[in-house]
C-alpha positions as CSV (number, residue, x, y, z in Angstrom):
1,X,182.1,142.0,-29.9
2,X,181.3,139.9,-27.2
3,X,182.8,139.8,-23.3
4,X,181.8,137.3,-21.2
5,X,182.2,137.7,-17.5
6,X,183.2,135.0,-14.8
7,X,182.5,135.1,-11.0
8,X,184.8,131.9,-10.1
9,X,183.6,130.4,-7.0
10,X,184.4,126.5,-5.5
11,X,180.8,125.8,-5.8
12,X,179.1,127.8,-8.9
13,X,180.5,130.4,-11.1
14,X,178.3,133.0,-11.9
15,X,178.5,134.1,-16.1
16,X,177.0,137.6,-17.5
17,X,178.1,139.1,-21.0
18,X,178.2,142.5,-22.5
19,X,178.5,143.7,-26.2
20,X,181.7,145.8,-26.2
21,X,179.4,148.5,-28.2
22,X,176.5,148.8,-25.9
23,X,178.3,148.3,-22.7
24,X,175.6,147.1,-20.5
25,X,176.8,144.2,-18.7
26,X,173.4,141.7,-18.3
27,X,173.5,137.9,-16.0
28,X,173.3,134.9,-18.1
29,X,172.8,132.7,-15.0
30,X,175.3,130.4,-13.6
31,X,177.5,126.7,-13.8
32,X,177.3,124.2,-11.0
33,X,181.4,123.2,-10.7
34,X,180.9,119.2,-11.0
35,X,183.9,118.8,-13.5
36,X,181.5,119.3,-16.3
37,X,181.7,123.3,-16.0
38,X,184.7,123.6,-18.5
39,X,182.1,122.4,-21.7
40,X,179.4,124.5,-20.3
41,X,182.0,127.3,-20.6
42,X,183.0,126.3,-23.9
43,X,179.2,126.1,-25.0
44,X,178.7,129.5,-23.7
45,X,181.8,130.8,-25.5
46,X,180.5,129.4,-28.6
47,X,177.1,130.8,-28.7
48,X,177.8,134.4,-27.8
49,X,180.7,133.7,-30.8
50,X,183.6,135.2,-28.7
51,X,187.2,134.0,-26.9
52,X,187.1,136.7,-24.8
53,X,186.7,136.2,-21.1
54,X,187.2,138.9,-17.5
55,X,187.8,137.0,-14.5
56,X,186.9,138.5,-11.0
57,X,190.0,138.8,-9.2
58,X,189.3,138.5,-5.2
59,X,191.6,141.0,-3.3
60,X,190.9,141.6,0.7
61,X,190.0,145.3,1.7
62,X,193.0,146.6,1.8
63,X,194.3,145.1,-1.7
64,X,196.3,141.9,-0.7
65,X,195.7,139.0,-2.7
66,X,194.1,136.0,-0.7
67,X,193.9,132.2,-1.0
68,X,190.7,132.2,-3.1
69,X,192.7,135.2,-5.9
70,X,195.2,131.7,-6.1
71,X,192.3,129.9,-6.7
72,X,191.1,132.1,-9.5
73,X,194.6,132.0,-10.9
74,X,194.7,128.7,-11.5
75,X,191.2,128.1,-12.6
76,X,192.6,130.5,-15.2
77,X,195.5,128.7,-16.2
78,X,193.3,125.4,-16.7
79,X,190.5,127.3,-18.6
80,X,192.9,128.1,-21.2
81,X,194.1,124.8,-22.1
82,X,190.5,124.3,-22.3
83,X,189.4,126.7,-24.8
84,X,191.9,127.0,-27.9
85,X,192.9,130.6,-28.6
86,X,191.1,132.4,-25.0
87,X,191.9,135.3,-23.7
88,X,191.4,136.2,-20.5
89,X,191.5,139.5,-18.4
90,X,191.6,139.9,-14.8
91,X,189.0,142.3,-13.3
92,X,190.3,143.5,-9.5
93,X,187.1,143.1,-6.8
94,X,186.3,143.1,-3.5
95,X,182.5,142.2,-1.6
96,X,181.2,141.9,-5.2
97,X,179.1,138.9,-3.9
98,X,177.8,141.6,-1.2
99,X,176.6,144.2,-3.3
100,X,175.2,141.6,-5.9
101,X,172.6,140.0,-3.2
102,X,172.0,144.2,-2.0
103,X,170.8,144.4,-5.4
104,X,168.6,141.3,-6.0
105,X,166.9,142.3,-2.5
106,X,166.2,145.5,-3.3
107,X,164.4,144.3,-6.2
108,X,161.9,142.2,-4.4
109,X,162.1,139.1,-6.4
110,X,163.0,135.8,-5.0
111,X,166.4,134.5,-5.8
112,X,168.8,131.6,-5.3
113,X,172.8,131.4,-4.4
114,X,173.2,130.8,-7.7
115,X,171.5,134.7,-9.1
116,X,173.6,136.5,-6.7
117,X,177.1,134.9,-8.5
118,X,175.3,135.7,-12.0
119,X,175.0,139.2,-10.8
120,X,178.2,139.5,-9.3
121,X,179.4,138.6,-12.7
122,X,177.7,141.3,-14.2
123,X,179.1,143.5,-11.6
124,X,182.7,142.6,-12.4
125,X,182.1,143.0,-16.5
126,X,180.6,146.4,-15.8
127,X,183.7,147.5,-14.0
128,X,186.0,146.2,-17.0
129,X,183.8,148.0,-19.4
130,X,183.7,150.9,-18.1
131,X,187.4,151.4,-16.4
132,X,188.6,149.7,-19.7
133,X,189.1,153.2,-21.8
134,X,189.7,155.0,-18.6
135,X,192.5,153.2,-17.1
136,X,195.2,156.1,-17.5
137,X,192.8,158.9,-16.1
138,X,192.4,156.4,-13.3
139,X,196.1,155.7,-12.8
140,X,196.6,159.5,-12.7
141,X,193.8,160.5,-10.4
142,X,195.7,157.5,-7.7
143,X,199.0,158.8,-8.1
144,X,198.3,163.1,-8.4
145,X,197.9,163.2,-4.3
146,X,201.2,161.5,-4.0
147,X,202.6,164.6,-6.6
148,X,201.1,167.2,-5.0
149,X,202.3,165.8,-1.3
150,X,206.0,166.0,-3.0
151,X,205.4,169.6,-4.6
152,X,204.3,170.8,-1.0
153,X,206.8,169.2,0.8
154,X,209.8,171.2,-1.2
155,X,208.3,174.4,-0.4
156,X,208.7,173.3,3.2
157,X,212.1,173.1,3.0
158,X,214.2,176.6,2.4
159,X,216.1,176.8,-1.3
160,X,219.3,178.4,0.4
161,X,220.3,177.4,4.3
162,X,220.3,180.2,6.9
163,X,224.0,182.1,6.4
164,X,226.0,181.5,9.4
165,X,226.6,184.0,12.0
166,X,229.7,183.4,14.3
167,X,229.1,183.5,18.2
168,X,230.9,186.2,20.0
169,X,232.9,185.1,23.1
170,X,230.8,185.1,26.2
171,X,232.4,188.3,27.2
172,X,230.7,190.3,24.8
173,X,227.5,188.6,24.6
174,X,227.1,189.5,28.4
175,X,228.1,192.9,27.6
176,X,225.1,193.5,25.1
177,X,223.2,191.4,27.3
178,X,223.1,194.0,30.0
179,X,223.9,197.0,28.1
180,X,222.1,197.5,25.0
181,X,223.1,199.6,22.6
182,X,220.2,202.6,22.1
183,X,218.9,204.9,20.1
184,X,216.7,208.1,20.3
185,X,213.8,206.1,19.6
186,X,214.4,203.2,22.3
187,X,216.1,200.0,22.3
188,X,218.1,199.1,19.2
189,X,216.9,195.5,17.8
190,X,219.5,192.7,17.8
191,X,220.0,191.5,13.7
192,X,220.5,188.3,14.8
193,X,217.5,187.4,16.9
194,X,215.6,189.1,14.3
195,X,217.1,187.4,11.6
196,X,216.1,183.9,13.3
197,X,212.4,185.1,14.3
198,X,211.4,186.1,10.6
199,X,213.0,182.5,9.2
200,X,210.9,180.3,12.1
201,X,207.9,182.2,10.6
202,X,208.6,181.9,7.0
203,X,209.0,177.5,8.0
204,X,206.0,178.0,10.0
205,X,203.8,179.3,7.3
206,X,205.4,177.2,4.3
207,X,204.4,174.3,7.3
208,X,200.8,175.1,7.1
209,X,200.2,175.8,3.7
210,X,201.4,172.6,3.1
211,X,199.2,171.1,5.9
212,X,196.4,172.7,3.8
213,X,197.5,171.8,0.6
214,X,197.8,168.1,1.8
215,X,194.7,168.5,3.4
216,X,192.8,169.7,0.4
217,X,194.3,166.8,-1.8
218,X,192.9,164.3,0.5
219,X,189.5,165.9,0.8
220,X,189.8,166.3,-3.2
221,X,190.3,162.5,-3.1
222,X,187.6,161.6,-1.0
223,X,185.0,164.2,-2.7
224,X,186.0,162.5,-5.8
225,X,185.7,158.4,-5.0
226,X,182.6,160.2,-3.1
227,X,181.0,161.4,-6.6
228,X,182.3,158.5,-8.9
229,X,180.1,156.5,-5.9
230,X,177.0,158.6,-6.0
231,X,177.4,158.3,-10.1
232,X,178.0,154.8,-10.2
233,X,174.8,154.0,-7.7
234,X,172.6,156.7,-10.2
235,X,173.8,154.8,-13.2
236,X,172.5,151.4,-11.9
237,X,169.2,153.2,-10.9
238,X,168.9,154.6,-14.1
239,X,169.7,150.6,-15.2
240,X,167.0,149.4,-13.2
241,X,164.6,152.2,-14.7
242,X,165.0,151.3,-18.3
243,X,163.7,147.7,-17.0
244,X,166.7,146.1,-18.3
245,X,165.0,142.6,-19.7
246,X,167.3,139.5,-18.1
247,X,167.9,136.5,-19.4
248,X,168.3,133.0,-18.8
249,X,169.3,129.9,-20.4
250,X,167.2,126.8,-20.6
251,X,168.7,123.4,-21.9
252,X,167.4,120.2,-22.7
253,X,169.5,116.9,-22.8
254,X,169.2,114.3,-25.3
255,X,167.2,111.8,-23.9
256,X,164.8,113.7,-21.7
257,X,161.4,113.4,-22.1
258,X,158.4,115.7,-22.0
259,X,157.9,114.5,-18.5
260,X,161.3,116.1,-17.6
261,X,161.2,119.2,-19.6
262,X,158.0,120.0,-18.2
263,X,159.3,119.8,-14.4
264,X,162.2,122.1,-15.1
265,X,160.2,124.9,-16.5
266,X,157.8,124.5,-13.7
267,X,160.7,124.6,-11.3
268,X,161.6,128.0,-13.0
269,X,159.1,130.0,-11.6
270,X,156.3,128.8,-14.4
271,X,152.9,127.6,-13.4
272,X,152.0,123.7,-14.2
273,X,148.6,125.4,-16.3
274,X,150.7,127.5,-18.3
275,X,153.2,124.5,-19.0
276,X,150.0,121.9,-19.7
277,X,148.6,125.1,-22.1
278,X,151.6,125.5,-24.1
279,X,152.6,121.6,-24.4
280,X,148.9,121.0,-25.9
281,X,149.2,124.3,-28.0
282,X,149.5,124.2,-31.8
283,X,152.8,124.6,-33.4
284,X,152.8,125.0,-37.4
285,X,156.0,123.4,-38.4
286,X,155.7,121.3,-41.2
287,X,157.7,118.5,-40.1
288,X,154.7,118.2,-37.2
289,X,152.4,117.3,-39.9
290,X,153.5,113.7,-40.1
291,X,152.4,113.0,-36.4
292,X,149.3,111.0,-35.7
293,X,146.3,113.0,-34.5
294,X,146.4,113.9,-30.8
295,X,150.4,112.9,-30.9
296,X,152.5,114.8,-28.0
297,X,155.5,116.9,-28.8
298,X,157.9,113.9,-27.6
299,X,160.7,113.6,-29.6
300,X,160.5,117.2,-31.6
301,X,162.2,119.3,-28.5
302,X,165.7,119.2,-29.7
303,X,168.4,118.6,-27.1
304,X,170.4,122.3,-26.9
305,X,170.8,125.2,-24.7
306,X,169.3,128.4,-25.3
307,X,169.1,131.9,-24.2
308,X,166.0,133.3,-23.1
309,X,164.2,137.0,-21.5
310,X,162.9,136.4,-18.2
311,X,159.7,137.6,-19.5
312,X,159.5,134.8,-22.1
313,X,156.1,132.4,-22.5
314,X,156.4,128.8,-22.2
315,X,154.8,128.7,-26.3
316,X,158.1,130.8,-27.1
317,X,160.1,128.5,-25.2
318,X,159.1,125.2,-26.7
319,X,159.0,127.4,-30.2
320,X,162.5,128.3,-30.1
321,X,163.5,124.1,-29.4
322,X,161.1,123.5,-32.0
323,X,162.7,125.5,-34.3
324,X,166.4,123.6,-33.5
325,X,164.3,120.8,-34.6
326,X,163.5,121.9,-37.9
327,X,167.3,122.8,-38.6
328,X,168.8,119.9,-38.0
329,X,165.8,118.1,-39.9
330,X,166.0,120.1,-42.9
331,X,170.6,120.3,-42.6
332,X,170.9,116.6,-42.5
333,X,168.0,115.7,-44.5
334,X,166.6,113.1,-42.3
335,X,163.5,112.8,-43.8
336,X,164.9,111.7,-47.2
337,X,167.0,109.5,-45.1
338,X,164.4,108.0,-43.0
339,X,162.3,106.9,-46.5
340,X,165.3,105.0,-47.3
341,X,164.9,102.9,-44.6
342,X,161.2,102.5,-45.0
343,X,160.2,105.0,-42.1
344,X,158.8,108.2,-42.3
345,X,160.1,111.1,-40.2
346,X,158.2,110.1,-37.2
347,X,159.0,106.7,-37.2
348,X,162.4,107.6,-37.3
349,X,162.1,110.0,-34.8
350,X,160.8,107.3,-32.5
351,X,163.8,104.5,-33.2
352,X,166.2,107.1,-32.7
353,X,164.4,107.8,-29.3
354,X,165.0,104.3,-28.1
355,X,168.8,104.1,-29.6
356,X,169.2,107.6,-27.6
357,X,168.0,105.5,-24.2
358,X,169.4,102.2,-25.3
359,X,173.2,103.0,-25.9
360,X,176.1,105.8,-25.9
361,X,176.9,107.5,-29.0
362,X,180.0,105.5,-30.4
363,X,176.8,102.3,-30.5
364,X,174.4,103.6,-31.4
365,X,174.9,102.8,-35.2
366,X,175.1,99.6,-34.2
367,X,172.0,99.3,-31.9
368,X,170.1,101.0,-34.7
369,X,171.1,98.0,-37.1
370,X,169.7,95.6,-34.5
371,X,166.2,97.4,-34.3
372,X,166.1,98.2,-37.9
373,X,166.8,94.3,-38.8
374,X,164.6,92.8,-36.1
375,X,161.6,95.0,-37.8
376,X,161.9,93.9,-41.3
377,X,161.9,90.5,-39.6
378,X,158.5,91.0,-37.9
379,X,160.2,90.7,-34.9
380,X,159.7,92.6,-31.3
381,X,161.9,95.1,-30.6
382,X,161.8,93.7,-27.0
383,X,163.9,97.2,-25.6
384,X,163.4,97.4,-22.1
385,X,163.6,101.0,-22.0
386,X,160.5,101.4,-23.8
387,X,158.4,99.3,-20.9
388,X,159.9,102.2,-18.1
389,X,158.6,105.3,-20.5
390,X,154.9,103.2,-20.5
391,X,155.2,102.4,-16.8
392,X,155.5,106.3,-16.6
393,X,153.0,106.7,-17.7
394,X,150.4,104.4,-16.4
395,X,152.4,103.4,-12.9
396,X,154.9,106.4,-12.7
397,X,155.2,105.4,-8.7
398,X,155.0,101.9,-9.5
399,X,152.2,100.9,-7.4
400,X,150.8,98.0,-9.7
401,X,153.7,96.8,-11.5
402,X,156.5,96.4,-8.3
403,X,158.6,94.2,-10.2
404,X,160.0,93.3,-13.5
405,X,157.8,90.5,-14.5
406,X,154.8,92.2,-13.9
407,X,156.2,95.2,-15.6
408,X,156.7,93.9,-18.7
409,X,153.4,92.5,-19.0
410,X,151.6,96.2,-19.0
411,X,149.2,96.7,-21.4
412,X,150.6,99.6,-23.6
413,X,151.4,100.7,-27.4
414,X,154.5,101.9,-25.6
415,X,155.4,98.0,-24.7
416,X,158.0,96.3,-27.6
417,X,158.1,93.7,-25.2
418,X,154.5,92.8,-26.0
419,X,154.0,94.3,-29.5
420,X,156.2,93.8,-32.5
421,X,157.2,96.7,-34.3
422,X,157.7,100.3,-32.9
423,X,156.1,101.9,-30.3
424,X,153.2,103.8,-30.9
425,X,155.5,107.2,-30.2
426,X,159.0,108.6,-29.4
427,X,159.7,107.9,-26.0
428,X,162.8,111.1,-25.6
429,X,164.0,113.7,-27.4
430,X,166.8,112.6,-29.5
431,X,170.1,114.2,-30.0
432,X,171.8,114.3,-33.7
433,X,173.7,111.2,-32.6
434,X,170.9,109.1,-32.4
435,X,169.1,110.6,-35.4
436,X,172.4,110.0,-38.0
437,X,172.4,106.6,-36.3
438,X,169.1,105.4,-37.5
439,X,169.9,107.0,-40.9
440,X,173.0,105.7,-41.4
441,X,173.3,102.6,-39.4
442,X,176.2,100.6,-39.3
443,X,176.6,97.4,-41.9
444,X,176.2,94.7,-39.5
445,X,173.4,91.6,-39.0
446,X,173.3,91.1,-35.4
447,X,170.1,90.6,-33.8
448,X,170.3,91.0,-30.0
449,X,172.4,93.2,-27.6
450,X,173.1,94.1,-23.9
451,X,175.2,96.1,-22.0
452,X,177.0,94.3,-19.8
453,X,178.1,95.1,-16.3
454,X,181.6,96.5,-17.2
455,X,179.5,98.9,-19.6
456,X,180.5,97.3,-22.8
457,X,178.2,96.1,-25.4
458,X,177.8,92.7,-26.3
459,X,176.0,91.6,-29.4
460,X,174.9,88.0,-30.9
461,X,172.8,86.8,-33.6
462,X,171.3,84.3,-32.1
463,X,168.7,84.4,-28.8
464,X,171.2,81.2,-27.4
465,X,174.5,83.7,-28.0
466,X,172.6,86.4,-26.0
467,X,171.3,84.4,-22.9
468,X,174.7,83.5,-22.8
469,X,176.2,86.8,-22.8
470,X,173.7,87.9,-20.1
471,X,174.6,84.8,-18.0
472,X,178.8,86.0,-18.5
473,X,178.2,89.7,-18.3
474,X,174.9,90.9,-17.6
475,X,173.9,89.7,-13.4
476,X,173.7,92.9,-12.0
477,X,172.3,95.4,-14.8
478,X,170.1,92.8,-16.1
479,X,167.9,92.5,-13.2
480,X,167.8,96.3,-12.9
481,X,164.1,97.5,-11.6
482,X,162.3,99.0,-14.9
């Protein structure tokens, strides 16, 4: 199964995952905390198909927990009323974010704040992975010094106390004092002195040889998180050898354009040829066919996130969005539902562009009404949003047309202010919202909308109903520079 791993900071949090099989922990990339990161987890959780999730706990050097361990705490705690059914493990660390950024200079590559969390993630996982099936051997190897101290420290303490010897009176000590008792061979020995001298040494040599023993348990100790050191730093340079591919993630929204795609991948590392080579490339998906000649890739890059090697082209890339494209085309059979409506699948690719731009998703049914009955009237779509993707193109710093009136008098296939019908393209990438909406629009006969200042919509069938709802509700948003 899948793991995913979590370095929780106040700013970012870093994410890596492992397979539980393979056991190489790998950096996914990392979440900007806006208030948006609890989706992006849940996203993540949902792609790698898992519930499972190892949290870095922060501990200071000598094992105290600190303000920011509280912090990951309770990020916890709200992460799983986030995500039905989580689990979530604690993995102990401590300079994780150090040894992360050692790493990513050592490899020579340029990085941002965000890569050393990602790798700090990976750090963490690796730990759990690997310490996961060893946790008793560990626990054992911490507490054996502490068993071997006690085991010493018994020998050092005689089984049976010395036996008692009484004192003679002073009289008689004095008397052996001076006179000795002898022999033939010299001075008799006195027991008790004797007796004394030969414990002292037996304590002083139990006292060493549990110095020793002590001794040798801590350099044991040492030698040991010495080795497992050495072991662990050979593993990750055996890591590096196998040129471990990383990945990344790459998402586009609904409602981006081409224009905006194009910046982020260039803002990746890739170089603004290879982007301009792989956007004009040929892609053979049948649902491409129905594009005029010379027709960009607008509108076919469908909004998701997904995962890609750092080594990946551009063409792969914009294949693999493609490819979303064709999924949802063929799963909700749009195309079908498009002819219905007297559009073919590009047409209704490029109304569902402008609902994606023109409203949020609980309208957009409704929107998509107004368009669709305003063409089958003859009538001009007159969406504003359409002028701003045309001034993009021909006056993207608005040099010529510098305010709204002159705006919406450019000359362009992209202007429904000045040509009935649809434009002559999508002007965004559309999300499945918009794309159901002009499918299945909503059973209604309105003719004009807005979206007023408070951010509701307001719709009319007549063009006297909507100057009036743009003279109650629309001052400041309705005079908005294009």
């Amino acid at each position: 199964m899948k793991i995913i791993g979590l370095d929780v900071g106040e700013k970012r949090i870093g994410v890596a995952k492992v397979d539980s099989e393979i056991k190489i922990a790998t950096p996914v990339g990392f979440i900007e905390v806006t208030g948006n990161e609890w989706g992006e987890i849940a996203k993540i959780a949902t792609l790698n198909n898992t519930n499972l999730f190892v949290l870095g706990l922060p501990r200071s050097n000598d094992g105290n927990e600190t303000k920011q361990t509280l912090y990951v705490r309770n990020f916890a705690k709200t992460l799983a009323t986030k995500i039905p059914d989580i689990k979530i493990r604690f993995q102990d660390e401590s300079l994780t974010s150090v040894e992360a950024e050692s790493r990513l200079k050592a490899r020579g590559k340029k990085y941002v704040r965000g890569d050393i969390d990602a790798e700090a993630a990976t750090i963490i996982l690796q730990d759990f992975v690997e310490n996961f099936n060893g946790v008793k051997d560990e626990v054992i190897a911490k507490t054996a010094p502490k068993s071997l101290a006690a085991k010493s420290t018994n020998k050092s303490k005689p089984k049976e106390e010395a036996p008692k010897v009484e004192a003679p009176d002073i009289e008689g000590t004095k008397k052996r004092e001076k006179t000795p008792k002898r022999s033939k061979k010299g001075i008799e020995d006195e027991p008790k002195k004797s007796w004394f001298k030969s414990q002292k040494l037996k304590i002083f040599i139990i006292f060493i040889v549990a110095i020793l023993a002590i001794s040798g348990a801590i350099g044991g100790i040492i030698w040991y998180k010495d080795d497992q050191a050495k072991k662990r730093a050979e593993y990750y340079a055996w890591l590096e050898a196998q040129m471990q591919p990383e990945v990344f993630n790459f998402t586009i929204l609904p409602g981006e354009t081409i224009f905006d795609v194009k910046k982020s991948l260039i803002k990746l590392g890739y170089s603004t040829e290879e982007v301009e080579t792989a956007f004009s490339a040929h892609y053979n998906f049948d649902f491409l066919a129905s594009r005029p000649e010379g027709a960009s890739l607008e509108g076919y890059l469908y909004g998701e996130t997904y995962e890609f090697y750092k080594d990946s082209t551009v063409q792969e890339i914009l294949t693999k969005f493609l490819e979303g494209t064709g999924k949802v085309i063929a799963e909700n059979n749009l195309t079908e539902k498009f002819l219905s409506k007297g559009l073919s699948l590009y047409e209704g690719i490029t109304l569902a562009s402008i609902v994606q731009k023109e409203s949020l998703s609980p309208e957009m049914p409704t929107v998509a009404q107004v368009f669709l009955s305003r063409i089958s009237y003859g009538m001009a779509l007159g969406s504003d949003v359409t002028v701003t993707y045309a001034l993009n193109i021909l006056d993207p710093n608005r040099e010529i047309y510098n305010n709204n009136s002159a705006a919406l008098t450019i000359d362009s296939c992209y202007n429904t202010r000045l040509y009935a019908g649809l434009p002559c393209g999508p002007i965004s990438n559309p999300g499945l919202a918009a794309l159901e909406a002009v499918a299945n629009p909503s059973n209604t006969r309105y003719f004009y909308f807005l979206t007023g200042d408070d951010g509701i919509m307001y719709y009319s069938y007549t063009e006297a109903e909507h100057n009036q709802n743009a003279y109650l509700h629309c001052q400041s948003l309705c005079s908005v520079s294009l």
